[in-house]
N, C-alpha and C positions, 0 to 999 in steps of 0.2 A: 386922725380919723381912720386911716386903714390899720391901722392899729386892733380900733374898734372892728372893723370889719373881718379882719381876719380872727380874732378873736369869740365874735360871734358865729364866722363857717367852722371853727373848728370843734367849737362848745354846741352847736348843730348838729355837726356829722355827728361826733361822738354820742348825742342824743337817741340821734333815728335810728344809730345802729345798736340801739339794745334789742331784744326780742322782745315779742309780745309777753312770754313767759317773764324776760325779767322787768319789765315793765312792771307785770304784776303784782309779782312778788314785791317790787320798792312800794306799791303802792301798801300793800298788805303791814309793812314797816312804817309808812306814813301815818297808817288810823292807829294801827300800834302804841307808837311813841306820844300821837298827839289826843287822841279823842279820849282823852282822862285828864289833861291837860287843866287848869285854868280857865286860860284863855281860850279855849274851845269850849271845852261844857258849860262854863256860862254864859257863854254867847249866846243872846236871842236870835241875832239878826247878825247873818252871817251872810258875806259877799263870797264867790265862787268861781272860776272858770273850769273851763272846761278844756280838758287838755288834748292840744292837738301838735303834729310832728313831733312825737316824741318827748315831749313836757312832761314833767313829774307830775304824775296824775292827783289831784286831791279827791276823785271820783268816790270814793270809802269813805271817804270826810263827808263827803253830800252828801250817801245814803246815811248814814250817821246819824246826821240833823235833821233831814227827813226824818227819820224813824221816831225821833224824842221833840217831834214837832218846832223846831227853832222856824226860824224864817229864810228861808236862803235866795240869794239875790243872784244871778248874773249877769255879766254885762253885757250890753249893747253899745254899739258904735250909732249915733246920727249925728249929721252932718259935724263932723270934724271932733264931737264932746263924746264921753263913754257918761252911761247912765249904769246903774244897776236896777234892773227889773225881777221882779216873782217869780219865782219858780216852783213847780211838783212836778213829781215825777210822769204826771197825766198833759203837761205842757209840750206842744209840739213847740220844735226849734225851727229855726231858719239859716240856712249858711249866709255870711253877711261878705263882703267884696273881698274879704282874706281867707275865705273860707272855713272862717271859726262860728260852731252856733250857736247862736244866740234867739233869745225870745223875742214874739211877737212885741211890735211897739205896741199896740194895746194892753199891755199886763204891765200891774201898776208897779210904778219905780219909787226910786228912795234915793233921797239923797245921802253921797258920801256921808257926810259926818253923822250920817243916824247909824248908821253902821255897827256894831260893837265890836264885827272884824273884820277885815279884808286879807283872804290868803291869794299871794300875787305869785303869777308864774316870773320866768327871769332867765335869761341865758347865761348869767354870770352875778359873783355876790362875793365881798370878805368879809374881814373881822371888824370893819366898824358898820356894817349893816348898809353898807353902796350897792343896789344893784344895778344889774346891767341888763336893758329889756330888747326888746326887740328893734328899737329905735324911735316908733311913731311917738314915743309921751303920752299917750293915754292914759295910764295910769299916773305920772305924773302930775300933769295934766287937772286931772280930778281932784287929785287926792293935796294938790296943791296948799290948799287952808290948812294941813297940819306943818306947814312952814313958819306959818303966821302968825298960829293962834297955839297958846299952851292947853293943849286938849289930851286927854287922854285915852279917847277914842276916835277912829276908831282902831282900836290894834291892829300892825301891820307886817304883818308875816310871811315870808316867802316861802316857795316848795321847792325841791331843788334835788336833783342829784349831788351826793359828798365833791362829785369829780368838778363840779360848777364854783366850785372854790377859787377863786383866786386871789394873787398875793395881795395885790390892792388896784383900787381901780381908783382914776380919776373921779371925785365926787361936784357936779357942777352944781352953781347956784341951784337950778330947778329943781333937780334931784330928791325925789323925798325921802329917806332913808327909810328900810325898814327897822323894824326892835324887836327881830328873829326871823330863823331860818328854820324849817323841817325840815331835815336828811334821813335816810334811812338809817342812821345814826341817832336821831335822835332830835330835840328839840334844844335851841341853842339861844339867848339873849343876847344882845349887841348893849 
């Protein structure tokens, strides 16, 4: 476990300490590589975060989909489950107890598996598609039933800085893998 923890203050630090400039730019590489994609432009119904401390932004990914009308979701935290709720860009947010924001509980949600994709943030990820989050499981959590059930949606794709590579990570029972990573490099399947 401190393993885990050290691993995650260093995949952090290395995070915050990009600049806003190069923040940008990765992001600029992210709609780049992905929003011609497959699995992006046929997506209706697209799940979202919004990136905060330094997280590889998918922000260009959500004007994107706005723009050509998909549907985009973000999540919300109540009591202990993540839901994904509606969004426009006319939607006020709310900071929720970690400081990440999220929409009003009144705008209507959807459950995971209507989803056609979910793009997940992540502090750490390899080559067989383990990643490593922040700790709480919410995304796992959620997204749990693609364990269980042979589904094909909804696709689950990580954003990632190249440097959030790592050689291998412990992948536990819970763990639900994703089936790709976006890096400023590129778009990569597991």
């Amino acid at each position: 476990m401190a393993d885990l923890h050290a691993l995650r203050n260093a995949l952090r630090q290395q995070r915050t300490g990009l600049s806003a400039l190069e923040q940008l730019q990765h992001a600029e590489q992210l709609r780049h590589h992905f929003a011609e994609h497959a699995l992006f432009a046929n997506a209706q119904r697209i799940g979202f975060y919004l990136a905060v401390n330094g997280e590889a932004d998918p922000g260009l990914l959500l004007k994107q989909a706005l723009a050509r009308k998909a549907l985009c979701y973000l999540p919300r935290l109540q009591d202990g489950h993540m839901r994904f709720h509606a969004f426009t860009e006319a939607d006020a947010l709310l900071a929720n107890r970690y400081g990440i924001p999220e929409p009003a509980a009144a705008s209507p949600s959807i459950a995971a598996h209507d989803l056609d994709l979910v793009l997940l943030p992540l502090v750490a990820f390899d080559d067989r598609g383990t990643r490593l989050g922040m700790g709480g499981g919410f995304y796992d959590r959620t997204l749990a039933f693609c364990l269980q059930e042979a589904r094909l949606k909804p696709h689950r794709v990580g954003v990632a800085y190249g440097f959030q590579e790592v050689e291998r990570l412990e992948r536990q029972a819970w763990d639900v893998p994703l089936e790709g990573v976006i890096t400023e490099a590129g778009y990569r399947a597991f």
